[in-house]
N, CA, C and O atoms as a Tinker XYZ file with bonds, in Angstrom:
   440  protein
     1  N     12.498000  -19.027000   15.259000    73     2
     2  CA    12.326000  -17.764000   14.552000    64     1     3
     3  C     11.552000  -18.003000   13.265000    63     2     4     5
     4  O     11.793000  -18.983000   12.559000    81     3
     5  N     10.594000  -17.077000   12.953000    73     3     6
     6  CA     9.758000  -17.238000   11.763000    64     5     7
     7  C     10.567000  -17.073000   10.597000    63     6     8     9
     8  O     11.453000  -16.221000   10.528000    81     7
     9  N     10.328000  -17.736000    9.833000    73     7    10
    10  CA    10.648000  -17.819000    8.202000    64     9    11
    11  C     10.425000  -16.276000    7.526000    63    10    12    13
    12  O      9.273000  -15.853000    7.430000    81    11
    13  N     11.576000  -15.447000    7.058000    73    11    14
    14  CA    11.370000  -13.762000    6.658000    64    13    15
    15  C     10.648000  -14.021000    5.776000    63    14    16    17
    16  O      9.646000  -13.373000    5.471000    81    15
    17  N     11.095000  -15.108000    5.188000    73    15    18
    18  CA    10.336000  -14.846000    3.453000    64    17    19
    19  C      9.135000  -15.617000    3.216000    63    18    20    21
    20  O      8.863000  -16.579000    3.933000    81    19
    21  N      8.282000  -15.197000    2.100000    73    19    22
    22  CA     7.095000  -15.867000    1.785000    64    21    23
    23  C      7.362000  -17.096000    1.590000    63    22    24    25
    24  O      8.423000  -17.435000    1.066000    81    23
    25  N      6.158000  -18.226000    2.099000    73    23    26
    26  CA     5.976000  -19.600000    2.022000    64    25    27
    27  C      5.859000  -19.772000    0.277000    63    26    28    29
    28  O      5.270000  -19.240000   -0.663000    81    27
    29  N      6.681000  -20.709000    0.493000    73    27    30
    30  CA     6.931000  -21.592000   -0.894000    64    29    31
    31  C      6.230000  -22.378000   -1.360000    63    30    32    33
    32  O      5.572000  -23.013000   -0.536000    81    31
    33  N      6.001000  -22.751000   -2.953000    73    31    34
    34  CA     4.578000  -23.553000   -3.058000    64    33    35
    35  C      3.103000  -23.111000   -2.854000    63    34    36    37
    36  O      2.207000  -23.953000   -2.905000    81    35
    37  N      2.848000  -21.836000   -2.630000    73    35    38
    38  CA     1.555000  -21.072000   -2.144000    64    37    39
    39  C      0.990000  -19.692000   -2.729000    63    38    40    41
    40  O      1.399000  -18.573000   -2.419000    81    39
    41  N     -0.064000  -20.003000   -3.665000    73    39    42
    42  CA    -0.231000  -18.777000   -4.096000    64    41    43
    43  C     -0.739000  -17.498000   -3.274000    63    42    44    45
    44  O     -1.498000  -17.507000   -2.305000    81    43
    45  N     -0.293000  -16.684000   -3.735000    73    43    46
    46  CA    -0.533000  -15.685000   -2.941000    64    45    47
    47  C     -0.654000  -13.813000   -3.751000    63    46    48    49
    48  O      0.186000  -13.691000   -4.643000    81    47
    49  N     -1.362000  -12.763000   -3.573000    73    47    50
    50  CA    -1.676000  -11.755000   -4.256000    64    49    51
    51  C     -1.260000  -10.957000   -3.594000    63    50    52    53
    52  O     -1.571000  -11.002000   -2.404000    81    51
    53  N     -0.205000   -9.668000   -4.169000    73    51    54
    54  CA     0.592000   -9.005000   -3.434000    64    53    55
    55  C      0.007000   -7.681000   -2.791000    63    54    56    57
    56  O      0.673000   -7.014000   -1.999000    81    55
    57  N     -1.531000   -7.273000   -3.253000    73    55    58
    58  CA    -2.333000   -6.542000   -2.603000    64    57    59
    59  C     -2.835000   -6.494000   -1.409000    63    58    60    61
    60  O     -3.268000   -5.554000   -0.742000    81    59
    61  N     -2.673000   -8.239000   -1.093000    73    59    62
    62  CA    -3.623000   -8.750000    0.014000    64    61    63
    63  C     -2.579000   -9.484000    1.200000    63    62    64    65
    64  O     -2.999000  -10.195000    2.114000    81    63
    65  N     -0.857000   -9.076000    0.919000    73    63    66
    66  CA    -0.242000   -9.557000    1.599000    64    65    67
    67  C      0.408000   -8.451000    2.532000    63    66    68    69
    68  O      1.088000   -8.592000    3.548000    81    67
    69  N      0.063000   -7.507000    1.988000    73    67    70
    70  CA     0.783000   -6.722000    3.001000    64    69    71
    71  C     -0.252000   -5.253000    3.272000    63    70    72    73
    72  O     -0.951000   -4.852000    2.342000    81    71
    73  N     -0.253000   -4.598000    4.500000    73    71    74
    74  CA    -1.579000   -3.653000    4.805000    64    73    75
    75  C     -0.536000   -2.592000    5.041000    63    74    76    77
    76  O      0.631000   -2.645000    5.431000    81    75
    77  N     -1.678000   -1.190000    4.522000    73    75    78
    78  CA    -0.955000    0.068000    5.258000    64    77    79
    79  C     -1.059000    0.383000    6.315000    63    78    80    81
    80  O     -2.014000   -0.023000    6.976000    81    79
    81  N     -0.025000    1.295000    6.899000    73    79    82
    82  CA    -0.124000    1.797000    7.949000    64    81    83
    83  C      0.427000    3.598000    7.982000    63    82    84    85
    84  O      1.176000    4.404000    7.431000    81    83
    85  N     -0.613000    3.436000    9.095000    73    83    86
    86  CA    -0.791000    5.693000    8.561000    64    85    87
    87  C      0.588000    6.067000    8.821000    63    86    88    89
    88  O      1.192000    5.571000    9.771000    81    87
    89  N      1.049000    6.793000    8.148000    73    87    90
    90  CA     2.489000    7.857000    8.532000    64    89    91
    91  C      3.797000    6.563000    8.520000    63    90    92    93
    92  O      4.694000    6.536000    9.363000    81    91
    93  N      3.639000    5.433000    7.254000    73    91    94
    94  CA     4.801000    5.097000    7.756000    64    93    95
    95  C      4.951000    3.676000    6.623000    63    94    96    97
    96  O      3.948000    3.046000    6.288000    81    95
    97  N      6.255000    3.343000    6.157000    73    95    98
    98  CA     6.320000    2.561000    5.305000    64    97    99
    99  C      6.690000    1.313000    5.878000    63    98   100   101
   100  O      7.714000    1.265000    6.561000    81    99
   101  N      5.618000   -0.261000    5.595000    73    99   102
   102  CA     6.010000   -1.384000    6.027000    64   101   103
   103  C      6.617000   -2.063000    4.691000    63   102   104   105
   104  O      6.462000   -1.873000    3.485000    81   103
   105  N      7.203000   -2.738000    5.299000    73   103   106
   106  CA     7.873000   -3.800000    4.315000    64   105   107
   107  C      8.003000   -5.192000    4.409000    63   106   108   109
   108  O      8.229000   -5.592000    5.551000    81   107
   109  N      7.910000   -6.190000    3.383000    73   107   110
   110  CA     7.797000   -7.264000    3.662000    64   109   111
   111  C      8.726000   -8.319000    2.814000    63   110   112   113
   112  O      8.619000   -8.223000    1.592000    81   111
   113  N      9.532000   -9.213000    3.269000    73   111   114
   114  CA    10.744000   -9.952000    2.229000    64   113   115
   115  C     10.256000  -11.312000    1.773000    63   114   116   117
   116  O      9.868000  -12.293000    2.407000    81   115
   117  N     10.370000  -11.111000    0.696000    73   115   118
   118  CA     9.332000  -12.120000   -0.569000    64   117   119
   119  C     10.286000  -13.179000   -0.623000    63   118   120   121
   120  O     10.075000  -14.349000   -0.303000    81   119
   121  N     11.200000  -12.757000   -0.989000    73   119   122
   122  CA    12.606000  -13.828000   -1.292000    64   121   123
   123  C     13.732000  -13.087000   -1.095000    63   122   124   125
   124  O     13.838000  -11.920000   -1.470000    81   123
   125  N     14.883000  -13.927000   -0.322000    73   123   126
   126  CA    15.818000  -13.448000    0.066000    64   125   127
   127  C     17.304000  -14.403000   -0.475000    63   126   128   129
   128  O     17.515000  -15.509000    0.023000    81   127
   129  N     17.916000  -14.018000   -1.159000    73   127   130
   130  CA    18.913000  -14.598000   -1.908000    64   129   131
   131  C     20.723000  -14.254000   -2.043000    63   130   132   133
   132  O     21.113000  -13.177000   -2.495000    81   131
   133  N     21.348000  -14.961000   -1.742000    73   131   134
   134  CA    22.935000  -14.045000   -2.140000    64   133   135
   135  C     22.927000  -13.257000   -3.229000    63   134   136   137
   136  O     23.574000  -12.212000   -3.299000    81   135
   137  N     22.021000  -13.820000   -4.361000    73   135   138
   138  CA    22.176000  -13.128000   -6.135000    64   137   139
   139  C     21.044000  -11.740000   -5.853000    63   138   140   141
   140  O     20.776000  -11.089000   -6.863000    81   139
   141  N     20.422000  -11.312000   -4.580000    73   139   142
   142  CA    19.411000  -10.230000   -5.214000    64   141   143
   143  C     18.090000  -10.653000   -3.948000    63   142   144   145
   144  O     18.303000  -11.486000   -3.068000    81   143
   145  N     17.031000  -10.055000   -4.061000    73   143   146
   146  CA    15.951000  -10.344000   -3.411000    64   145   147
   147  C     14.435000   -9.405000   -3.867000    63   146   148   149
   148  O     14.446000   -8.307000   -4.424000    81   147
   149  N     13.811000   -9.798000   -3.660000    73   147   150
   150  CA    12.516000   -9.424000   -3.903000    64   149   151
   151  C     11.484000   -8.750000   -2.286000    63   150   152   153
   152  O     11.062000   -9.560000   -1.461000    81   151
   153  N     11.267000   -7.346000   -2.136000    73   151   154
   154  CA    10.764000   -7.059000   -0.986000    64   153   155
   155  C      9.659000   -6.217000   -1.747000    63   154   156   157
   156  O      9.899000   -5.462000   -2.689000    81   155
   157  N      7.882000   -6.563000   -0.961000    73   155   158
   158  CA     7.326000   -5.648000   -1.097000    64   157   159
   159  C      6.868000   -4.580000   -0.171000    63   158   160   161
   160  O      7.074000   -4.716000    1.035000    81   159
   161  N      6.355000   -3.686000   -0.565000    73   159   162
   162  CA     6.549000   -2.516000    0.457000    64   161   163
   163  C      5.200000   -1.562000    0.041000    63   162   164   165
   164  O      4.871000   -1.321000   -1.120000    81   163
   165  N      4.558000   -1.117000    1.155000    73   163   166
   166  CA     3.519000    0.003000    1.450000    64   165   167
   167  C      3.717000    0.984000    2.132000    63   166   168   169
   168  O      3.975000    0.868000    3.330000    81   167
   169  N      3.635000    2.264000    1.473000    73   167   170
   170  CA     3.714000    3.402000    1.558000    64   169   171
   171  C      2.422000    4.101000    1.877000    63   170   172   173
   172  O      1.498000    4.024000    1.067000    81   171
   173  N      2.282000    4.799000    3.032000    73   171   174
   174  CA     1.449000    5.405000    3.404000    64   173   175
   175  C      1.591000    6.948000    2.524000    63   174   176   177
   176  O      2.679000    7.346000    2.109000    81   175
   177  N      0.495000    7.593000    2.364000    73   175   178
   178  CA     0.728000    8.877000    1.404000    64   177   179
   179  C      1.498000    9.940000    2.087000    63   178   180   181
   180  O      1.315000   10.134000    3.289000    81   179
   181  N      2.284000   10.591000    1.458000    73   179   182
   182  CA     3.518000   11.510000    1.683000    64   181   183
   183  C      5.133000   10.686000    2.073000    63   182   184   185
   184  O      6.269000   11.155000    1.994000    81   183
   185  N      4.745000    9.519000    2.439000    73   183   186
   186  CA     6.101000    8.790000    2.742000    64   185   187
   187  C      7.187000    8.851000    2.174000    63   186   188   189
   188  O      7.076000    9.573000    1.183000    81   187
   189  N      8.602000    8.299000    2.342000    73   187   190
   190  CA     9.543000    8.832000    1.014000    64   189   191
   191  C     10.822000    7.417000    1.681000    63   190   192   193
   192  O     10.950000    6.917000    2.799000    81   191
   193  N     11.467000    7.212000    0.522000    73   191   194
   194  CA    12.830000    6.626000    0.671000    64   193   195
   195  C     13.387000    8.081000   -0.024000    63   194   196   197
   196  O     12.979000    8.634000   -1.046000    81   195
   197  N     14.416000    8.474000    0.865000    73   195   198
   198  CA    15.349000    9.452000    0.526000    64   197   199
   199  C     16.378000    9.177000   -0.764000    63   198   200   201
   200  O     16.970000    8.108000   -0.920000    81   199
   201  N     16.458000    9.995000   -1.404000    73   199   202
   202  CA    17.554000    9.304000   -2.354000    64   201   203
   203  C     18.851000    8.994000   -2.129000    63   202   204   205
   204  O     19.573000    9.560000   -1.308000    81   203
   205  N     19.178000    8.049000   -2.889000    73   203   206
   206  CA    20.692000    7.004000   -2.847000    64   205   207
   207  C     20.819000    6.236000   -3.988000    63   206   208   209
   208  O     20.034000    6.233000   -4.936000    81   207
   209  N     22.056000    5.441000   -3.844000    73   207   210
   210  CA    22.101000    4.621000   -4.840000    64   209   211
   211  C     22.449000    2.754000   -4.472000    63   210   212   213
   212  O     22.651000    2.220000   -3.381000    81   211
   213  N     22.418000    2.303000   -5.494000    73   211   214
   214  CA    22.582000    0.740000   -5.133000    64   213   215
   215  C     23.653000   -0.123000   -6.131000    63   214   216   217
   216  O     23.389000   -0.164000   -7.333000    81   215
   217  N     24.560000   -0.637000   -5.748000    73   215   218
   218  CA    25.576000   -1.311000   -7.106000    64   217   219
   219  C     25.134000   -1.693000   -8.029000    63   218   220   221
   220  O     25.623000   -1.727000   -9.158000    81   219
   221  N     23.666000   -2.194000   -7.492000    73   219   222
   222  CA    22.952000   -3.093000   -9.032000    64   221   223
   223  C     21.635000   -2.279000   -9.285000    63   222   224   225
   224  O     21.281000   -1.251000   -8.708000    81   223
   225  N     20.838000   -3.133000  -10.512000    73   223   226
   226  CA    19.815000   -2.702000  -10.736000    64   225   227
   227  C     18.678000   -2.736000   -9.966000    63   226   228   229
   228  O     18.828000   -3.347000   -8.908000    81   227
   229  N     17.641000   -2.293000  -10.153000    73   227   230
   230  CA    16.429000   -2.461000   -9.112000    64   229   231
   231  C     15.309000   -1.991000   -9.872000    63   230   232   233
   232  O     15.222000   -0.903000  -10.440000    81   231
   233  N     14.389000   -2.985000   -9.826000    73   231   234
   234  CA    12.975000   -2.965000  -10.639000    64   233   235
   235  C     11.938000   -2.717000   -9.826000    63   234   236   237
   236  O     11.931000   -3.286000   -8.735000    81   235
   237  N     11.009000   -1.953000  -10.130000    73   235   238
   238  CA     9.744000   -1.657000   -8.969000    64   237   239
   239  C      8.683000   -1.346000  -10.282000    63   238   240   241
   240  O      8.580000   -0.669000  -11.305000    81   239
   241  N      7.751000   -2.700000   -9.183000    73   239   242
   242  CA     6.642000   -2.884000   -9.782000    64   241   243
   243  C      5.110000   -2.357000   -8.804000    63   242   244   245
   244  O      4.653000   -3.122000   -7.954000    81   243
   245  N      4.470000   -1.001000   -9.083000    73   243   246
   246  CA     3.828000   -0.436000   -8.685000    64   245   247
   247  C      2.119000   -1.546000   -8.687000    63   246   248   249
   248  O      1.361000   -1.723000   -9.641000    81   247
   249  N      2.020000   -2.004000   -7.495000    73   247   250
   250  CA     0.801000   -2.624000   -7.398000    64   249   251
   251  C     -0.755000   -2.294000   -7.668000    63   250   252   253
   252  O     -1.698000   -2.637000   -8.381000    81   251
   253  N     -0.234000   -0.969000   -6.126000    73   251   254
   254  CA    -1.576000   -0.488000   -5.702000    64   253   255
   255  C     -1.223000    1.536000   -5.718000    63   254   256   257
   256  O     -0.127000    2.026000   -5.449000    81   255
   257  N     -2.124000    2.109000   -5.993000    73   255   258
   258  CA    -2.140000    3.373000   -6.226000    64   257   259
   259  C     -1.115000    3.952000   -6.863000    63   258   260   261
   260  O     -0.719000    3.499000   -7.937000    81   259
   261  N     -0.547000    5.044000   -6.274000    73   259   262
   262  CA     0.197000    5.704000   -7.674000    64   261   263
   263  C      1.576000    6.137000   -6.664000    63   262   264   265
   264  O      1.464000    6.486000   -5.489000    81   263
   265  N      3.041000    6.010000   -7.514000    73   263   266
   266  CA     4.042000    6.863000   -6.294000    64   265   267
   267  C      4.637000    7.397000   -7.280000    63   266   268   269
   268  O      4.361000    7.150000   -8.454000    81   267
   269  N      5.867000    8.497000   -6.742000    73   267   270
   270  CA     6.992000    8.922000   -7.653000    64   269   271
   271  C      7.981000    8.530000   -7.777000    63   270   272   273
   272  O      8.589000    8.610000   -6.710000    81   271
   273  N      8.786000    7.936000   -8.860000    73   271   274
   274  CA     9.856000    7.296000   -8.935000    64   273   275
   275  C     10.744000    8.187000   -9.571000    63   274   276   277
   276  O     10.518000    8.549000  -10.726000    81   275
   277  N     12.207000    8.772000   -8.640000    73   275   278
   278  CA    13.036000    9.503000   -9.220000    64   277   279
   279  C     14.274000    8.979000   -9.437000    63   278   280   281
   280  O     14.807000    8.326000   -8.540000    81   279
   281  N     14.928000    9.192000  -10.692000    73   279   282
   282  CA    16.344000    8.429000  -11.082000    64   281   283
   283  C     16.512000    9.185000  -11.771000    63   282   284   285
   284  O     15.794000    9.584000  -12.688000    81   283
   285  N     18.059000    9.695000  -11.248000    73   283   286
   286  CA    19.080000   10.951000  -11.875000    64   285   287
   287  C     18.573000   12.205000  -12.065000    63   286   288   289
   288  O     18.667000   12.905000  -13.073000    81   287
   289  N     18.006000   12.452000  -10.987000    73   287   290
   290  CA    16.835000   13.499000  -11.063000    64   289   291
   291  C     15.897000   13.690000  -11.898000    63   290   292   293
   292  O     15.425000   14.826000  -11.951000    81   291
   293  N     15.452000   12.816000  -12.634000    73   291   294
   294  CA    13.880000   12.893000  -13.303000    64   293   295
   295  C     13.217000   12.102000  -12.872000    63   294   296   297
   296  O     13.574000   10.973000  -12.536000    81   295
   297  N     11.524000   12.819000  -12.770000    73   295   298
   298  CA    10.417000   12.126000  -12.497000    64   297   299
   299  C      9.665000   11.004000  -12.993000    63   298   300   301
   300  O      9.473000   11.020000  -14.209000    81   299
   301  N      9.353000   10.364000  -12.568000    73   299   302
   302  CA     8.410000    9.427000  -12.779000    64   301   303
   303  C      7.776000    8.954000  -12.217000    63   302   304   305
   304  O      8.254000    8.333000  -11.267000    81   303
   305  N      5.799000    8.920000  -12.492000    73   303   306
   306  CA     5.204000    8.883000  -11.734000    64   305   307
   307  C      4.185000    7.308000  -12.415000    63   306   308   309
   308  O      3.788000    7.122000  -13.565000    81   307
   309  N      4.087000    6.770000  -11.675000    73   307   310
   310  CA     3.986000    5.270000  -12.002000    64   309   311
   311  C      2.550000    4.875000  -11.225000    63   310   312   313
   312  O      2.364000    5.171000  -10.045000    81   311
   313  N      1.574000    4.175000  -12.033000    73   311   314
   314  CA     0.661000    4.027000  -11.064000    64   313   315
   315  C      0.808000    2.177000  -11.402000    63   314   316   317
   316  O      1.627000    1.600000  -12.118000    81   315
   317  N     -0.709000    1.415000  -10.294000    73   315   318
   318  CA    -0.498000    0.166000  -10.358000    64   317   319
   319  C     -0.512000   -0.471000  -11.717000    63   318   320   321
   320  O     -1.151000    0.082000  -12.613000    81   319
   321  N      0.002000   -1.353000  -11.898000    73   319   322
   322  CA    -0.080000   -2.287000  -13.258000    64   321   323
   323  C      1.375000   -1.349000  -13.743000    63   322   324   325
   324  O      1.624000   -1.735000  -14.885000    81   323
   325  N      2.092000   -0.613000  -13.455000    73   323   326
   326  CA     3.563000   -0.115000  -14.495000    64   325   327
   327  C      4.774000   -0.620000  -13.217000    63   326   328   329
   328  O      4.815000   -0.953000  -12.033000    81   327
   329  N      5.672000   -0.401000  -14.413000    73   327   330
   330  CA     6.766000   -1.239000  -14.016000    64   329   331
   331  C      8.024000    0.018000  -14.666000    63   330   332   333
   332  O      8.103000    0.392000  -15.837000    81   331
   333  N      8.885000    0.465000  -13.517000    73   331   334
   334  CA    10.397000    1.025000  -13.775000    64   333   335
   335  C     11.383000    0.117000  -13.501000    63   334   336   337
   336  O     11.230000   -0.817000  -12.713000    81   335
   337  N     12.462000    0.361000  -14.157000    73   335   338
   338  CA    13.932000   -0.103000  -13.681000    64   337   339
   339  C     15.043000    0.717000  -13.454000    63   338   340   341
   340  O     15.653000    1.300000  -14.350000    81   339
   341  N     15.279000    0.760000  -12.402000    73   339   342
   342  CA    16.154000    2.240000  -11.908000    64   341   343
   343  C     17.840000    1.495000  -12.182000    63   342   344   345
   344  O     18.140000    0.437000  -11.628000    81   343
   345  N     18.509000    2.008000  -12.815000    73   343   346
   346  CA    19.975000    1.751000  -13.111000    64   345   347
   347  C     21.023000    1.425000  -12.210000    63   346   348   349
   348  O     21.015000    2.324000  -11.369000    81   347
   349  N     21.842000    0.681000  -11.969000    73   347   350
   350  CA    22.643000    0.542000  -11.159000    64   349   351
   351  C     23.550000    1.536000  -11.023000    63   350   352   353
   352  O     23.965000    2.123000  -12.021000    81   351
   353  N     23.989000    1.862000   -9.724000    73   351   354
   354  CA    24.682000    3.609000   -9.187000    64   353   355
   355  C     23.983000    4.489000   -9.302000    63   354   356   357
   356  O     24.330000    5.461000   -8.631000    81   355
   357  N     22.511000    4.699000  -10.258000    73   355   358
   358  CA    22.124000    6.183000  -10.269000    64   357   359
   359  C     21.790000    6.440000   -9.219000    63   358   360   361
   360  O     21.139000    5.548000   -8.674000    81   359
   361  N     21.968000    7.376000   -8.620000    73   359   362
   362  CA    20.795000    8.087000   -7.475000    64   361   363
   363  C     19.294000    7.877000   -7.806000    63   362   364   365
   364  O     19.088000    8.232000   -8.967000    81   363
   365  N     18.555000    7.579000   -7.400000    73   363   366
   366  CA    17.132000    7.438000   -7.157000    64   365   367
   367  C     16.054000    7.577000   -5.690000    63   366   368   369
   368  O     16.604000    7.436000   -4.598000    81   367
   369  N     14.950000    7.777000   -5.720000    73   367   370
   370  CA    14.187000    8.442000   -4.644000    64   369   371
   371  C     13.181000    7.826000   -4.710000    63   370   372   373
   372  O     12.876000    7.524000   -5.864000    81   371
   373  N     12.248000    7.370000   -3.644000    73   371   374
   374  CA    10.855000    6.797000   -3.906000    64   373   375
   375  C      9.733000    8.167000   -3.201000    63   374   376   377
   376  O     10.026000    8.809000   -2.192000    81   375
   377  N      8.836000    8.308000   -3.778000    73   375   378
   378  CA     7.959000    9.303000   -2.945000    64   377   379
   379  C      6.142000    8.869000   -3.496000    63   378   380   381
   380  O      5.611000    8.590000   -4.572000    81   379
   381  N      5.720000    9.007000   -2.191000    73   379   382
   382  CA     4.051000    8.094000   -2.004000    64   381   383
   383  C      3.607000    9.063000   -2.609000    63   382   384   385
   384  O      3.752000   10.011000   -1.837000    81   383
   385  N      3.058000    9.481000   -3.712000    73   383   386
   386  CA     2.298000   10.512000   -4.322000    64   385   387
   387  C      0.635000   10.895000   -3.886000    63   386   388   389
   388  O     -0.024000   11.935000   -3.889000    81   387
   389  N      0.356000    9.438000   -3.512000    73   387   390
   390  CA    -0.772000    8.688000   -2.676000    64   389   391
   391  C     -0.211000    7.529000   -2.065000    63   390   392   393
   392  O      0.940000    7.104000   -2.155000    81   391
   393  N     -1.295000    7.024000   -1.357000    73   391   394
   394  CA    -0.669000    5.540000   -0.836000    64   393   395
   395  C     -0.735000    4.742000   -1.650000    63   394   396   397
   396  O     -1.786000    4.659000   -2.285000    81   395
   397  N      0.729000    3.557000   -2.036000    73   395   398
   398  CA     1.156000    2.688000   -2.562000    64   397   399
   399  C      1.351000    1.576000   -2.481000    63   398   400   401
   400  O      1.710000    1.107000   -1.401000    81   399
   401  N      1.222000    0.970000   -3.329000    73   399   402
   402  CA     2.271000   -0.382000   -2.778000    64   401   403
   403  C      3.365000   -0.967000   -3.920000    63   402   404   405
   404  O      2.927000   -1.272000   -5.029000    81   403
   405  N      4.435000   -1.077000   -3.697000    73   403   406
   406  CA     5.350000   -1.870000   -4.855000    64   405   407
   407  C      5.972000   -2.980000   -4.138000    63   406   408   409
   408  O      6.048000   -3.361000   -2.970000    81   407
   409  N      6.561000   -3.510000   -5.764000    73   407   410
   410  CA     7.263000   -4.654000   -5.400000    64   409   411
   411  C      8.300000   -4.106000   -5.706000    63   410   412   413
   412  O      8.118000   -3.302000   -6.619000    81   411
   413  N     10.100000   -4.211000   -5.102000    73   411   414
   414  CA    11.228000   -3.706000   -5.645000    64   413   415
   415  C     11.888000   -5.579000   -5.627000    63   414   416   417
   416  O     11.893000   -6.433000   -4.740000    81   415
   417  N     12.308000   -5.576000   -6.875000    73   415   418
   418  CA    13.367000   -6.420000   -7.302000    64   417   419
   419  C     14.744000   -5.784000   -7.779000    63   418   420   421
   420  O     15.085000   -4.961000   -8.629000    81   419
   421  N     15.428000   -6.645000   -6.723000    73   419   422
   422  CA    17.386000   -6.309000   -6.744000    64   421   423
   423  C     17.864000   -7.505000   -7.517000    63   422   424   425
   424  O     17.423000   -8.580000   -7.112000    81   423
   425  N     18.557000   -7.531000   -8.397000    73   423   426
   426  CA    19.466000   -8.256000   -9.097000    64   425   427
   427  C     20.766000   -7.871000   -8.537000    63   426   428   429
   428  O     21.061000   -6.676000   -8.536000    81   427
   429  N     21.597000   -8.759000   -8.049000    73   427   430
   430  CA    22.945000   -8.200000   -8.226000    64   429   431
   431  C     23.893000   -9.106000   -9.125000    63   430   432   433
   432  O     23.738000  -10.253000   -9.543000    81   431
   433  N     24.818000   -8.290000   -9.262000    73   431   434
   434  CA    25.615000   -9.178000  -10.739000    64   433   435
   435  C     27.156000   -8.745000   -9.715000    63   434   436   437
   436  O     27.342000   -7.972000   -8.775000    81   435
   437  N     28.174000   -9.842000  -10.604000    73   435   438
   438  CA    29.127000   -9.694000  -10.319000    64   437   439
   439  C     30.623000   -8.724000  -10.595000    63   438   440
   440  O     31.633000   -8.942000   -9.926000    81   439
C-alpha cells in the first residue's frame, strides 16, 4: 500500500502537488500524526465543506485563488498568500468563492 503522506526529505510546492477537478473537492494528506495532521485540499468553484465543528484548532492556509471561510457565522474571505485560524468547537464552513486551494492544519491538544 502506498505511503498517504508526502515523501520525506523532498521539496515540494503545494500548488503543483495537487490538481483540480471540476464539480468536486480532492484532497491530499501531507502529514499524518496522533498530535494533529496537515491535509491539502482543492476546491473546484462553488464547492463547500458544510459547517461543523472540531475539538481543536484548525489553521487554513489559502494557496491558490480565493474561498470563504466561515466561523461562528461570520465571513471571511481569504485569498492566496492569507492565513485563518478557526477556534476549537466553533462551527465553521468552507465555501470555493472561486477555485481554491488550501492547506488545513489540525493541532490537537489534550
Amino acid at each position: 500500500m502506498k505511503n498517504p503522506e508526502f515523501e520525506k526529505s523532498k521539496i515540494f510546492n503545494y500548488n503543483e502537488s495537487i490538481e483540480y477537478s471540476e464539480g468536486a473537492i480532492v484532497s491530499k494528506t501531507v502529514l499524518k500524526k496522533e498530535t494533529g495532521n496537515i491535509s491539502l485540499f482543492a476546491f473546484a468553484k462553488g464547492e463547500a465543506l458544510s459547517e461543523h465543528t472540531a475539538p481543536f484548532d484548525a489553521m487554513i492556509q489559502v494557496v491558490d485563488g480565493k474561498g470563504e471561510i466561515i466561523i461562528g457565522g461570520k465571513s471571511f474571505i481569504l485569498e492566496a498568500g492569507q492565513t485563518i485560524i478557526m477556534p476549537a468547537s466553533v462551527p465553521h464552513a468552507v465555501i470555493a468563492v472561486e477555485r481554491f486551494k488550501m492547506v488545513l492544519t489540525m493541532i490537537k491538544s489534550n
